[in-house]
KOLTOR-68233 format. One record per residue: x, y, z of N, C-alpha, C, O in turn; residue number from 1. Coordinates in Angstrom, 2 decimals. Example, Ala and Ser with C-alpha at 12.3 -4.5 7.8 and 13.67 -1.06 7.14 Angstrom:
<recs>
{rec {13.19, -5.69, 7.80}, {12.30, -4.50, 7.80}, {13.20, -3.30, 7.80}, {14.24, -3.32, 8.46}, 1}
{rec {12.85, -2.25, 7.08}, {13.67, -1.06, 7.14}, {12.90, 0.03, 7.87}, {13.41, 1.14, 8.04}, 2}
</recs>
This chain:
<recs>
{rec {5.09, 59.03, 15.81}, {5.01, 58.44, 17.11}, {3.93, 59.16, 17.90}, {3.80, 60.38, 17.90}, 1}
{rec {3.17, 58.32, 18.57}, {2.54, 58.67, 19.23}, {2.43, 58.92, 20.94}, {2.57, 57.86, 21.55}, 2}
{rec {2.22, 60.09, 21.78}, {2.47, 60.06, 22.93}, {1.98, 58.92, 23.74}, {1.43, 58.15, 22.94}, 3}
{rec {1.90, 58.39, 25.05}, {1.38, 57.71, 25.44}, {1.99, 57.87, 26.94}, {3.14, 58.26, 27.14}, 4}
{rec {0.74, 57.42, 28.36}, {1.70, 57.31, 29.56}, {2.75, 56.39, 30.10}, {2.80, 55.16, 29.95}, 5}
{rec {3.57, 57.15, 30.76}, {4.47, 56.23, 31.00}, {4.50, 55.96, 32.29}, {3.42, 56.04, 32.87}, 6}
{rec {5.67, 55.59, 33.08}, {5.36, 54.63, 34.48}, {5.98, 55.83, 35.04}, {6.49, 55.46, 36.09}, 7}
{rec {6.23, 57.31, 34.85}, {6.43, 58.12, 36.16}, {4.92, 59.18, 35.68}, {4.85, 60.30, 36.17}, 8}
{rec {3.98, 58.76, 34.87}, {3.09, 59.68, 35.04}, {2.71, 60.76, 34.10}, {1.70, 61.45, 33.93}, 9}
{rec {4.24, 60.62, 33.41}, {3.99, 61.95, 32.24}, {4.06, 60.98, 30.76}, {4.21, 59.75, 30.75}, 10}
{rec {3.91, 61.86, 29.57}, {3.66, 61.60, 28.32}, {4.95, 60.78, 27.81}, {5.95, 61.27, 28.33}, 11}
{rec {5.23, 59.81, 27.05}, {6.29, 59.06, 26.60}, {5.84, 58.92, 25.55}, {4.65, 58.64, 25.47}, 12}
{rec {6.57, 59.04, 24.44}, {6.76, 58.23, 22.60}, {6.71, 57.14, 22.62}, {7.64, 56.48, 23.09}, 13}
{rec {5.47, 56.50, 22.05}, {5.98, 55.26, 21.65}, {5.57, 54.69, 20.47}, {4.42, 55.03, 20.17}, 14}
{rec {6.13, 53.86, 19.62}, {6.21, 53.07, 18.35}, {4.88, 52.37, 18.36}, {4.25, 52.30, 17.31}, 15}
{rec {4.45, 51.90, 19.33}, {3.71, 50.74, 19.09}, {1.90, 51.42, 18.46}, {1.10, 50.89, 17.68}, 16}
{rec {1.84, 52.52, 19.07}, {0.87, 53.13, 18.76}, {1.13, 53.50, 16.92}, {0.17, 53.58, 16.14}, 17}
{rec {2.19, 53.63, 16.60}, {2.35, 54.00, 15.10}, {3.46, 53.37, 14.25}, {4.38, 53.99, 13.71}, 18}
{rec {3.27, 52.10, 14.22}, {4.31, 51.27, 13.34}, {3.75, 51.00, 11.98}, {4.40, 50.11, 11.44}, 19}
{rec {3.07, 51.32, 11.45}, {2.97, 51.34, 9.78}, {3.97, 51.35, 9.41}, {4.70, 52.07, 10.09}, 20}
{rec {4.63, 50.68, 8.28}, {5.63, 51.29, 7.39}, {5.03, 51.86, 5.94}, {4.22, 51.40, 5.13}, 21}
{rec {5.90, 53.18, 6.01}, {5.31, 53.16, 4.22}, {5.44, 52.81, 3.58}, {6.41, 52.05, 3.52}, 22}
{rec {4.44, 53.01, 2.24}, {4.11, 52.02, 0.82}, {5.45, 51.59, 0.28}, {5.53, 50.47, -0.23}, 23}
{rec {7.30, 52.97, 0.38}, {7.78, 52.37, -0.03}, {8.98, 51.44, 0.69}, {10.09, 51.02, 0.35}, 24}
{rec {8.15, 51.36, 1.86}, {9.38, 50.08, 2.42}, {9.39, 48.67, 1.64}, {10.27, 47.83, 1.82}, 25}
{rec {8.17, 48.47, 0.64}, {7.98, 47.00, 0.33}, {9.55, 47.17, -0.36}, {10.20, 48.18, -0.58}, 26}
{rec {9.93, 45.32, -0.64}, {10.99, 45.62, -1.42}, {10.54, 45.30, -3.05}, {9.62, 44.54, -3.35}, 27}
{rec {11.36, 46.04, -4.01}, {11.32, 45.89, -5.43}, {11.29, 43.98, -5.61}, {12.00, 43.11, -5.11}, 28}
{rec {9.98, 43.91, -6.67}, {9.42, 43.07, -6.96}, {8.52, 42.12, -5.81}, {8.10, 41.01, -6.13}, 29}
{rec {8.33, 42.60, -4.71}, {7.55, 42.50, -3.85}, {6.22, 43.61, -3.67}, {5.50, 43.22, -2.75}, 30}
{rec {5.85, 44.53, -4.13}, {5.27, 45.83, -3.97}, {3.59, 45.09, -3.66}, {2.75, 45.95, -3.42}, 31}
{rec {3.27, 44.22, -3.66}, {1.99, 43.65, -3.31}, {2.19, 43.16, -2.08}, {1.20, 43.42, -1.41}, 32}
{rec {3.31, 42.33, -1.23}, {3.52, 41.50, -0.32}, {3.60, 42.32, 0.80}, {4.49, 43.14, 1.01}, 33}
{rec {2.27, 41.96, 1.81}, {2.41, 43.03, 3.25}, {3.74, 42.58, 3.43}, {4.40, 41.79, 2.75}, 34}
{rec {4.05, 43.28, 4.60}, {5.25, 43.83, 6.01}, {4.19, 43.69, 6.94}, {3.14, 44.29, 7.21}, 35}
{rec {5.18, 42.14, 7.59}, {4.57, 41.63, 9.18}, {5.31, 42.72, 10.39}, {6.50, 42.60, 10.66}, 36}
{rec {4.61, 43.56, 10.92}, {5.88, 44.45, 12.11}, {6.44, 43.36, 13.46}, {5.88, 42.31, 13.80}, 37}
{rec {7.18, 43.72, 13.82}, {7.48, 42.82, 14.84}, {8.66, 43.92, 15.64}, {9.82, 44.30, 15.46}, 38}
{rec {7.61, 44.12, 16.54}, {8.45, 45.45, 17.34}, {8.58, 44.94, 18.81}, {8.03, 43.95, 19.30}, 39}
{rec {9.77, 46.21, 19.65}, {10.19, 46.32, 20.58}, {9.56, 47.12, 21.44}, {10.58, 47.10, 22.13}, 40}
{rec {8.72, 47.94, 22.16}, {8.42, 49.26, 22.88}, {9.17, 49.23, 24.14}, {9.26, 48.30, 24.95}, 41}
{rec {9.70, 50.42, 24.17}, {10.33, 50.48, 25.81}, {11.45, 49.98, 26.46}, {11.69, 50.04, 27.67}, 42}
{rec {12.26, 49.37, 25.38}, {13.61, 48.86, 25.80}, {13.83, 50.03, 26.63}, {13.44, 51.19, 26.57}, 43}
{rec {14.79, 49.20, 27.62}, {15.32, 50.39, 28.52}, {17.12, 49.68, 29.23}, {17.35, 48.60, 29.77}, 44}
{rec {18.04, 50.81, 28.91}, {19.40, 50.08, 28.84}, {20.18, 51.66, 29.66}, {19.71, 52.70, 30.12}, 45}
{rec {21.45, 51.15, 29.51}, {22.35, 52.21, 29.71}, {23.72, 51.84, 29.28}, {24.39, 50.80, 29.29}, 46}
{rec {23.92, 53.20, 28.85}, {24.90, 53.51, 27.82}, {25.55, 54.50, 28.19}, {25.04, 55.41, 28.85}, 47}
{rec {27.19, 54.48, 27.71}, {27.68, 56.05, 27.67}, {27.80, 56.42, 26.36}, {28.34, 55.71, 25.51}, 48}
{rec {27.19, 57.78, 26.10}, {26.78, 58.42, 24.99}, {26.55, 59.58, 24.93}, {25.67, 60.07, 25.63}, 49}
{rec {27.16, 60.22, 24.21}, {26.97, 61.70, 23.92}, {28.50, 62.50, 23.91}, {29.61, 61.98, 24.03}, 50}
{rec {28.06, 64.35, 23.69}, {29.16, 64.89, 22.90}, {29.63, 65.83, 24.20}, {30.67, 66.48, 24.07}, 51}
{rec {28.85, 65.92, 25.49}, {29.40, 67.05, 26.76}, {30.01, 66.07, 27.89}, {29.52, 65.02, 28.30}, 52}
{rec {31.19, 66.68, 28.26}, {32.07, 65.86, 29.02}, {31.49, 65.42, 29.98}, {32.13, 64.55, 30.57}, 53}
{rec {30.05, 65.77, 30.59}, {29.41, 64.86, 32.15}, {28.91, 63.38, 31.33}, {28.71, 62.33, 31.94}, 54}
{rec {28.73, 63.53, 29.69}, {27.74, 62.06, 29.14}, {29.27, 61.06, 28.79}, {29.11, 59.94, 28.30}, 55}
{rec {30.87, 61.62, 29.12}, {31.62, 60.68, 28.30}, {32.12, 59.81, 29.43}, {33.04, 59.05, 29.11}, 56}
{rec {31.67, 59.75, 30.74}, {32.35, 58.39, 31.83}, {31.60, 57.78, 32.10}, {31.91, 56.60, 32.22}, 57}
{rec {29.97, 58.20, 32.40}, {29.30, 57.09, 32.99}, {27.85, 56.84, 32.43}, {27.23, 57.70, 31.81}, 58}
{rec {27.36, 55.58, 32.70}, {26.47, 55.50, 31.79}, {25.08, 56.37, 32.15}, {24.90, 56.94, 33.22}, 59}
{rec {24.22, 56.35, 31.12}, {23.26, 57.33, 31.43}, {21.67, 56.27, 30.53}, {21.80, 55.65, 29.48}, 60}
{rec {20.22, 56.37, 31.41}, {19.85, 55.99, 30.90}, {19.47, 56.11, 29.42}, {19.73, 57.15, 28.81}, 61}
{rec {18.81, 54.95, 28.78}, {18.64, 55.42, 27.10}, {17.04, 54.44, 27.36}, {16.80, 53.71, 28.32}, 62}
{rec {15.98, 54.82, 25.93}, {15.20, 54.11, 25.92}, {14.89, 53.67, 24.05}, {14.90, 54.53, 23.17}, 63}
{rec {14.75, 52.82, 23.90}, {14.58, 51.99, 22.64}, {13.43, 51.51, 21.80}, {13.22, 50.30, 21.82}, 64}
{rec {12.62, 52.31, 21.03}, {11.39, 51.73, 20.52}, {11.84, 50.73, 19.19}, {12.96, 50.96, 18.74}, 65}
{rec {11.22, 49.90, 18.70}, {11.48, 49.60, 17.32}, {10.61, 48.95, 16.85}, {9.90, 48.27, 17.59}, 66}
{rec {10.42, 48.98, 15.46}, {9.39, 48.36, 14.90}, {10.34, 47.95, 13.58}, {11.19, 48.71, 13.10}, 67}
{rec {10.03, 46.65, 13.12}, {10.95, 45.57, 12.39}, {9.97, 45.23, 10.86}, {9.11, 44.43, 11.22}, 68}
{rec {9.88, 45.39, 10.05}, {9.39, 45.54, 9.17}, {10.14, 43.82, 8.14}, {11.15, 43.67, 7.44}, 69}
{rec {9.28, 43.10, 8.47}, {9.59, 41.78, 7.42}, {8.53, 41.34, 6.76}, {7.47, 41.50, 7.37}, 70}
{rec {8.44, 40.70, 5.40}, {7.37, 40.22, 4.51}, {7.02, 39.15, 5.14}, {7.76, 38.71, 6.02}, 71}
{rec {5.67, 38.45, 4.76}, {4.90, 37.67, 5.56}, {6.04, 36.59, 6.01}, {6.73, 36.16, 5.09}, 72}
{rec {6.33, 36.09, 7.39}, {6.80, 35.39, 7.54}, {6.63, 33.92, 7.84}, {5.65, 33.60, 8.51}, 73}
{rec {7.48, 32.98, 7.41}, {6.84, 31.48, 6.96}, {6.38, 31.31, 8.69}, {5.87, 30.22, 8.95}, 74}
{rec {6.50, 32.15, 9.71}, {6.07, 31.57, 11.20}, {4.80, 31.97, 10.98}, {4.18, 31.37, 11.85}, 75}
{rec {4.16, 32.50, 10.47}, {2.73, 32.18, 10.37}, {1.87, 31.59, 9.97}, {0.69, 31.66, 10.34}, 76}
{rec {2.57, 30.60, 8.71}, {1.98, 29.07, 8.70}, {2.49, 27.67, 9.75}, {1.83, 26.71, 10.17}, 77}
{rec {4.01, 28.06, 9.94}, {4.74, 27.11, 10.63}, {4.62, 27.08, 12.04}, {4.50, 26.05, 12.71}, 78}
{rec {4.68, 28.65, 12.62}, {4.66, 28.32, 14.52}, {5.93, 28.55, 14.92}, {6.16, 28.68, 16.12}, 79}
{rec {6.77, 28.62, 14.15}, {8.11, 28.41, 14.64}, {8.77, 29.76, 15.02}, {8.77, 30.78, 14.34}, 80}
{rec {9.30, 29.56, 16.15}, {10.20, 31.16, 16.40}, {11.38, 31.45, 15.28}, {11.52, 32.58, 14.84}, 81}
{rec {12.18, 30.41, 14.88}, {13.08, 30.07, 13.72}, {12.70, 30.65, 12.25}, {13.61, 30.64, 11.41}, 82}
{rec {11.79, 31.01, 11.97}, {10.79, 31.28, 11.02}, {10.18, 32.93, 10.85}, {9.51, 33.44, 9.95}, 83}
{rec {10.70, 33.44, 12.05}, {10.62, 34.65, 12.14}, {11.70, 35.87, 12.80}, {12.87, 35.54, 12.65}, 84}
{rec {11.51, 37.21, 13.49}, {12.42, 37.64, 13.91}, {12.41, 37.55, 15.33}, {11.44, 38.14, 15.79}, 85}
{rec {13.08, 37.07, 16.14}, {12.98, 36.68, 17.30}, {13.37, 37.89, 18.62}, {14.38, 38.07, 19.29}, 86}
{rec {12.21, 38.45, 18.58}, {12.54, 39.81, 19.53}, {13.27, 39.32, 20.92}, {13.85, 40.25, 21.49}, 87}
{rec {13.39, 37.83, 21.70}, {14.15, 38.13, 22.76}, {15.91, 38.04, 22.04}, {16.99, 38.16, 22.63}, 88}
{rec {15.64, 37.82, 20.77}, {17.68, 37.56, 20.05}, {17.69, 39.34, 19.50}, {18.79, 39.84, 19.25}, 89}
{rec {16.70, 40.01, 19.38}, {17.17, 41.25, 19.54}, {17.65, 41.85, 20.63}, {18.80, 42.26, 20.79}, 90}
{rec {16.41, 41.94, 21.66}, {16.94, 42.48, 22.97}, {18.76, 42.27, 23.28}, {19.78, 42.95, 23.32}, 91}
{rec {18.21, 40.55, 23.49}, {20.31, 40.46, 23.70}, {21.64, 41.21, 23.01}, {22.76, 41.41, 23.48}, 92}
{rec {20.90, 41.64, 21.39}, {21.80, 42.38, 20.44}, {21.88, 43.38, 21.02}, {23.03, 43.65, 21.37}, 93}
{rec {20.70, 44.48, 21.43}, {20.57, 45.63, 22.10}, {21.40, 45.33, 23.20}, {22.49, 45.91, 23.23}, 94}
{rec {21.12, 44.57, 24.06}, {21.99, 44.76, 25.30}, {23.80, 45.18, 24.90}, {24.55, 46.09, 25.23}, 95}
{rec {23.98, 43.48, 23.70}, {25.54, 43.68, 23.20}, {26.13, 45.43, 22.90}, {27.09, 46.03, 23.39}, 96}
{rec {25.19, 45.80, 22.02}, {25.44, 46.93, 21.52}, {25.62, 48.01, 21.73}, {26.23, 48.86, 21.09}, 97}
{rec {24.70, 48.08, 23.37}, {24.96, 49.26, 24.55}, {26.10, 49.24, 25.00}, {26.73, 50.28, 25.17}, 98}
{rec {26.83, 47.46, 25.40}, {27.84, 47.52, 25.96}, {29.11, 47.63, 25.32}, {30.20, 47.72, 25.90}, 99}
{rec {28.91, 47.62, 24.06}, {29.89, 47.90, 23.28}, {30.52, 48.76, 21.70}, {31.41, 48.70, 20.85}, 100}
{rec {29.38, 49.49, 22.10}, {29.36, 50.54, 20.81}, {30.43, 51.56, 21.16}, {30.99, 51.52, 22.25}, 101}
{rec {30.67, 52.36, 20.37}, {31.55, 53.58, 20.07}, {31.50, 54.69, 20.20}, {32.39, 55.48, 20.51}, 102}
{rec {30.14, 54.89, 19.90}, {29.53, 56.44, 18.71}, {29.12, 57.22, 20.27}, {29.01, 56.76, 21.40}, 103}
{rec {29.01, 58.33, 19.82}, {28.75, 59.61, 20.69}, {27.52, 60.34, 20.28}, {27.29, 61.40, 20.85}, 104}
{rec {26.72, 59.94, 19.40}, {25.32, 60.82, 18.43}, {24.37, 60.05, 18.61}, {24.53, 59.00, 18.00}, 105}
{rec {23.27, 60.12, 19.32}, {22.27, 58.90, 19.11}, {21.97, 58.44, 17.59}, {21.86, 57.26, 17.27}, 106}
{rec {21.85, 59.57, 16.66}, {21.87, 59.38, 15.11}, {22.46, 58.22, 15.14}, {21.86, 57.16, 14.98}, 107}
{rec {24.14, 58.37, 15.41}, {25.26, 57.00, 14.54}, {24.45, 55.86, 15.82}, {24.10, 54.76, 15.39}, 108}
{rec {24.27, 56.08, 16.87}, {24.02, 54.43, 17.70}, {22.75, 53.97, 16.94}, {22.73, 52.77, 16.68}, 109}
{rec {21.30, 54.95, 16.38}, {20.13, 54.67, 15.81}, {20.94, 53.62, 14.60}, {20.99, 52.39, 14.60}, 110}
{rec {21.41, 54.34, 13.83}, {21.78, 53.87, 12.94}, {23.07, 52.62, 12.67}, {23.64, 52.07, 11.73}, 111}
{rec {23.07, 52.60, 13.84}, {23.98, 50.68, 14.07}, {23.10, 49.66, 14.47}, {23.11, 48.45, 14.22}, 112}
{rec {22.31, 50.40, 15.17}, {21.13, 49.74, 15.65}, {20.13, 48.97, 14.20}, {19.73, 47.81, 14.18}, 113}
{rec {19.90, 50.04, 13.08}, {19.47, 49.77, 12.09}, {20.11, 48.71, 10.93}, {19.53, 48.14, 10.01}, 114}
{rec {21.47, 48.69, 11.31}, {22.54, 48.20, 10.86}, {22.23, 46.58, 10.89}, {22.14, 45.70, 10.04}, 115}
{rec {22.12, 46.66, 12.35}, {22.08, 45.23, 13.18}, {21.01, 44.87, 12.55}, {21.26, 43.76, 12.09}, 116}
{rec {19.56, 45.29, 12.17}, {18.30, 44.75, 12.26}, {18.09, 44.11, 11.02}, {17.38, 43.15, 10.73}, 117}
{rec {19.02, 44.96, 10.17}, {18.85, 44.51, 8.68}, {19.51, 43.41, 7.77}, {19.14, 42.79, 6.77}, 118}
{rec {21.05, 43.46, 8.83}, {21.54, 42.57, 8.24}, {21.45, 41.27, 8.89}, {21.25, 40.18, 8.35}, 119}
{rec {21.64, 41.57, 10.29}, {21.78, 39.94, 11.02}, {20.33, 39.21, 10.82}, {20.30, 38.01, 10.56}, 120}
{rec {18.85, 40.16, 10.97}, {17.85, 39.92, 11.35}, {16.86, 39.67, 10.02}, {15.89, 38.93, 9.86}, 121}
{rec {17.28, 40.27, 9.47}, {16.81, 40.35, 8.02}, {15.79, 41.06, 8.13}, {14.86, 40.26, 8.26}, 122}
{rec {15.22, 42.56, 8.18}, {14.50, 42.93, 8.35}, {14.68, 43.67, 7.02}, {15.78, 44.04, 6.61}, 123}
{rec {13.37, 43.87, 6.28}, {13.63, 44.76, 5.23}, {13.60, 46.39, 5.32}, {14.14, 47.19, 4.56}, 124}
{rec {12.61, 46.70, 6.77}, {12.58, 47.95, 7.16}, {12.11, 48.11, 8.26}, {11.28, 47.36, 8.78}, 125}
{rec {12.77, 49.49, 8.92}, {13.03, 49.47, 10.57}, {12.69, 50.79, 10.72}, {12.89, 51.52, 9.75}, 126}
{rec {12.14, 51.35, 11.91}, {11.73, 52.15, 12.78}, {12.12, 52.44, 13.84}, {11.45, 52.05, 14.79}, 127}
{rec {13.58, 53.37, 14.16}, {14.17, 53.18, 15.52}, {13.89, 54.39, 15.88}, {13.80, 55.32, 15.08}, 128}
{rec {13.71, 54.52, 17.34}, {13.54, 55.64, 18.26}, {14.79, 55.45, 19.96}, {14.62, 54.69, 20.92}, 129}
{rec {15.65, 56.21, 19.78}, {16.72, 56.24, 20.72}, {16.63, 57.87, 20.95}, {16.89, 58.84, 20.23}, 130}
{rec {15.97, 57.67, 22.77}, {15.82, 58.79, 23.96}, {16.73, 58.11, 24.86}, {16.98, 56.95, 25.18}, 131}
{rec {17.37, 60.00, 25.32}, {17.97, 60.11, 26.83}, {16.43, 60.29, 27.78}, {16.10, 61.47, 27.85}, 132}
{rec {15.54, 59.40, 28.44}, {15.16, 60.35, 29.16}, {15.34, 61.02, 30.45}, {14.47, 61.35, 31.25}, 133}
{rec {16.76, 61.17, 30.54}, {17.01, 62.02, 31.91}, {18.45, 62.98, 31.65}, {19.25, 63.43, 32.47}, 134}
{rec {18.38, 63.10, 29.82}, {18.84, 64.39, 29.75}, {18.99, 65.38, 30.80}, {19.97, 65.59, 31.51}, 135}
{rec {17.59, 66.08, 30.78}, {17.31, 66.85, 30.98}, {15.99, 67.03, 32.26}, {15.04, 66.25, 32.18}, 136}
{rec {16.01, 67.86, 33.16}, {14.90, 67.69, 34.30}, {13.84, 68.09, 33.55}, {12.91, 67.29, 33.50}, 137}
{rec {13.67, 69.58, 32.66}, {12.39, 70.01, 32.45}, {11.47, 69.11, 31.02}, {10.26, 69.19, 30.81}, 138}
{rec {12.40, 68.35, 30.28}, {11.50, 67.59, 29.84}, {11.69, 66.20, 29.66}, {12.79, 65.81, 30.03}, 139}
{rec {10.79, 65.16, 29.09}, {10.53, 63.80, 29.54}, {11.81, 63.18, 28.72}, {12.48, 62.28, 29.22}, 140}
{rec {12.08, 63.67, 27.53}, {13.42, 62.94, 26.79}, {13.55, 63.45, 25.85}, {12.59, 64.02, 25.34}, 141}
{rec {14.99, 63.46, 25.14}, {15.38, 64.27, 23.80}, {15.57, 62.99, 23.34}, {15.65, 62.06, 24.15}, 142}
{rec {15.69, 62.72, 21.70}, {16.14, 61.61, 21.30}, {15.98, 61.71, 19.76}, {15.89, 62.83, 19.26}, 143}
{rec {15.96, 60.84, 19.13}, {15.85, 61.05, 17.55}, {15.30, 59.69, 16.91}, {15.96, 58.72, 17.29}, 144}
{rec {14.15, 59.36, 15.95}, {13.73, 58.31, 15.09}, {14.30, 58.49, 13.73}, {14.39, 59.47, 12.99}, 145}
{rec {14.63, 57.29, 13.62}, {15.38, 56.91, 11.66}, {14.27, 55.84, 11.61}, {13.66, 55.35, 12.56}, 146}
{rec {14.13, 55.54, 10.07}, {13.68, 54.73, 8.87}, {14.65, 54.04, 8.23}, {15.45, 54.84, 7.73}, 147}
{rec {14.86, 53.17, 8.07}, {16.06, 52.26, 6.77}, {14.88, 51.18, 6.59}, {14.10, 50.49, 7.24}, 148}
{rec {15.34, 51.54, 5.14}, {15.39, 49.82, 4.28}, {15.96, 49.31, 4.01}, {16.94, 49.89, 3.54}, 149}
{rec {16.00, 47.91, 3.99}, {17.22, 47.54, 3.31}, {17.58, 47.62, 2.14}, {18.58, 46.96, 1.87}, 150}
{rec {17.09, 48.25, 1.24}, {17.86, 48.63, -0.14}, {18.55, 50.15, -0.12}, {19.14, 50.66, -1.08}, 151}
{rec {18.36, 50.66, 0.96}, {19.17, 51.90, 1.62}, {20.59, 51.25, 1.16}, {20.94, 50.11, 1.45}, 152}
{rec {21.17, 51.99, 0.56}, {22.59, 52.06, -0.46}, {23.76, 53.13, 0.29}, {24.50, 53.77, -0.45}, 153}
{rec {23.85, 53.24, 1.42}, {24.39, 54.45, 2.11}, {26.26, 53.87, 2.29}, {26.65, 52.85, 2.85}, 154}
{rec {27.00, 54.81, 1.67}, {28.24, 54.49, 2.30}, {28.85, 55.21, 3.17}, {29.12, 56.37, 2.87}, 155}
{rec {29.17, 54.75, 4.35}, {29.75, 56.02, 5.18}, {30.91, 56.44, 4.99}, {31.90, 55.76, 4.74}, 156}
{rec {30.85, 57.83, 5.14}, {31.84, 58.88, 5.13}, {33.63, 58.33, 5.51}, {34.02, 58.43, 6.67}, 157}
{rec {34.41, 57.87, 4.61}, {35.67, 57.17, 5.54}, {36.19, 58.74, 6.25}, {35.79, 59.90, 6.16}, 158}
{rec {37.37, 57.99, 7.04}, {37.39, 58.83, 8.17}, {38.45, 58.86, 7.65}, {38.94, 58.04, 6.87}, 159}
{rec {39.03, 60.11, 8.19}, {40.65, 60.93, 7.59}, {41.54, 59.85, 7.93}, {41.40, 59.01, 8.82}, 160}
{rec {42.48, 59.98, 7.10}, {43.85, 59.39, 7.36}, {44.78, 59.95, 7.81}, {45.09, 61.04, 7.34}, 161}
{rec {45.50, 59.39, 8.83}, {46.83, 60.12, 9.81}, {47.65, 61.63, 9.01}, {47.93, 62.78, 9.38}, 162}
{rec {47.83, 60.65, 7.51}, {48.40, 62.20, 6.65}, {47.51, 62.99, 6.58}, {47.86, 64.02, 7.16}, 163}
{rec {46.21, 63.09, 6.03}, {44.98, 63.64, 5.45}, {45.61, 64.90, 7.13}, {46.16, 66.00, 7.12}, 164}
{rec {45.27, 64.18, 8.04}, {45.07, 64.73, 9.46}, {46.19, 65.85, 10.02}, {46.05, 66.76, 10.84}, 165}
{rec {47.13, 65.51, 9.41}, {48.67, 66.43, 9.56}, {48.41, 66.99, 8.54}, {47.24, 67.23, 8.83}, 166}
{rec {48.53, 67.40, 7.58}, {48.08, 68.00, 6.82}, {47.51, 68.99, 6.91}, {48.05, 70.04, 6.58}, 167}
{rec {45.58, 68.91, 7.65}, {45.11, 69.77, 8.12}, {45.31, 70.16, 9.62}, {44.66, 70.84, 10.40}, 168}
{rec {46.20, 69.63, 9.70}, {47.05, 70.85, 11.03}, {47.92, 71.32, 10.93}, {48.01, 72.35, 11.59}, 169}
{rec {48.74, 71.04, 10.34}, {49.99, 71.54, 9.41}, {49.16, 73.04, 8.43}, {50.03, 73.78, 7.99}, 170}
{rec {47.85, 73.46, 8.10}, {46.91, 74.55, 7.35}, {46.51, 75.27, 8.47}, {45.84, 76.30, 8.34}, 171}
{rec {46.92, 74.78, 9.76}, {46.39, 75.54, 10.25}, {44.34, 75.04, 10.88}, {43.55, 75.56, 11.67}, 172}
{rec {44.32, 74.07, 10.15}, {42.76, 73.51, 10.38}, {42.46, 72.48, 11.42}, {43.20, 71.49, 11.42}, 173}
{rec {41.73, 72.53, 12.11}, {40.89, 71.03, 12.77}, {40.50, 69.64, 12.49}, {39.88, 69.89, 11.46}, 174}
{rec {40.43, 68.86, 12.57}, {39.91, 67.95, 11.66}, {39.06, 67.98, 12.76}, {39.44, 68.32, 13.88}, 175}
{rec {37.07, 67.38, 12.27}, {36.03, 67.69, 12.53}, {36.05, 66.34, 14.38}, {35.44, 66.42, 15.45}, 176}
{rec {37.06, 65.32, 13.85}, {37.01, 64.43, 15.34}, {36.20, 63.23, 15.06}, {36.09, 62.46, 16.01}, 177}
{rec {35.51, 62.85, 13.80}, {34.83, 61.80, 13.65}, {35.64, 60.61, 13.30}, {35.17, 59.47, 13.17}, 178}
{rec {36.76, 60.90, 13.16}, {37.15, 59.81, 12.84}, {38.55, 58.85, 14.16}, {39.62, 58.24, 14.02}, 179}
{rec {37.85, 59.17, 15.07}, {38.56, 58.96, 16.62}, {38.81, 57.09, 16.51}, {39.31, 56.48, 17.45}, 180}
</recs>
């Protein structure tokens, strides 16, 4: 990502300056067929998110880069928005997703976010960037960028079971809280 200005004056990340995907986002048996990008810069939403008790009542801003990684799409012979990925039916997803996600890690929201792009949208590979920028006063935003493809094979971690959970309190142990 590349810096760039933003609308209070100081330096901001953004995607659009660096959306390449790499050589191996193509998908298997495609490895010749570009990736059309079709990105987002600058979404800007609010969310409650995070792991310190001032980020768990109210919302706090967030900002959203993305870059959407699909093989040539038939809207560039056809014209048709239908034909491609339709960045204002993302935005609305983004909006859904602020208002109704779960997670406390920008990681797990990046990565629902990635969730969304791949399966509903059909994107074969994605570029997300999710900043607080008003964390913090002394700098412009903390935040974190993921990569998925869709042949990303990832299963998530299941979450303890009520016994699993007595159990390790019954040892004397914690259970880690991810599975709330």
């Amino acid at each position: 990502m590349v810096a760039g200005p933003n609308t209070d004056g100081g330096a901001r990340l953004s995607l659009a300056n660096h959306i390449r995907p790499p050589n191996t986002a193509r998908s298997a048996g495609a490895a010749d067929a570009p990736l059309d990008i079709v990105f987002i810069d600058g979404f800007r939403g609010e969310t409650v998110i995070g792991i310190h008790h001032d980020e768990l009542h109210d919302a706090q801003p967030v900002r959203i880069d993305l870059a959407i990684g699909v093989p040539r799409p038939l809207a560039c012979d056809t014209d048709r928005i239908g034909d491609t990925v339709d960045y204002s039916e993302v935005r609305t997803a983004l909006h859904a997703l602020l208002a109704d996600h779960r997670t406390r890690l920008l990681e797990a929201f990046a990565e629902a976010i990635a969730n969304l792009l791949i399966q509903r949208f059909g994107a074969h590979w994605v570029r997300i960037a999710v900043a607080k920028p008003a964390k913090f006063d002394d700098v412009d935003g903390v935040g974190v960028v993921i990569e998925r493809r869709h042949d990303d094979r990832r299963v998530p971690a299941a979450a303890p079971q009520d016994g699993e959970v007595l159990s390790l309190i019954g040892n004397g142990m914690v259970p880690d809280g991810r599975g709330r």
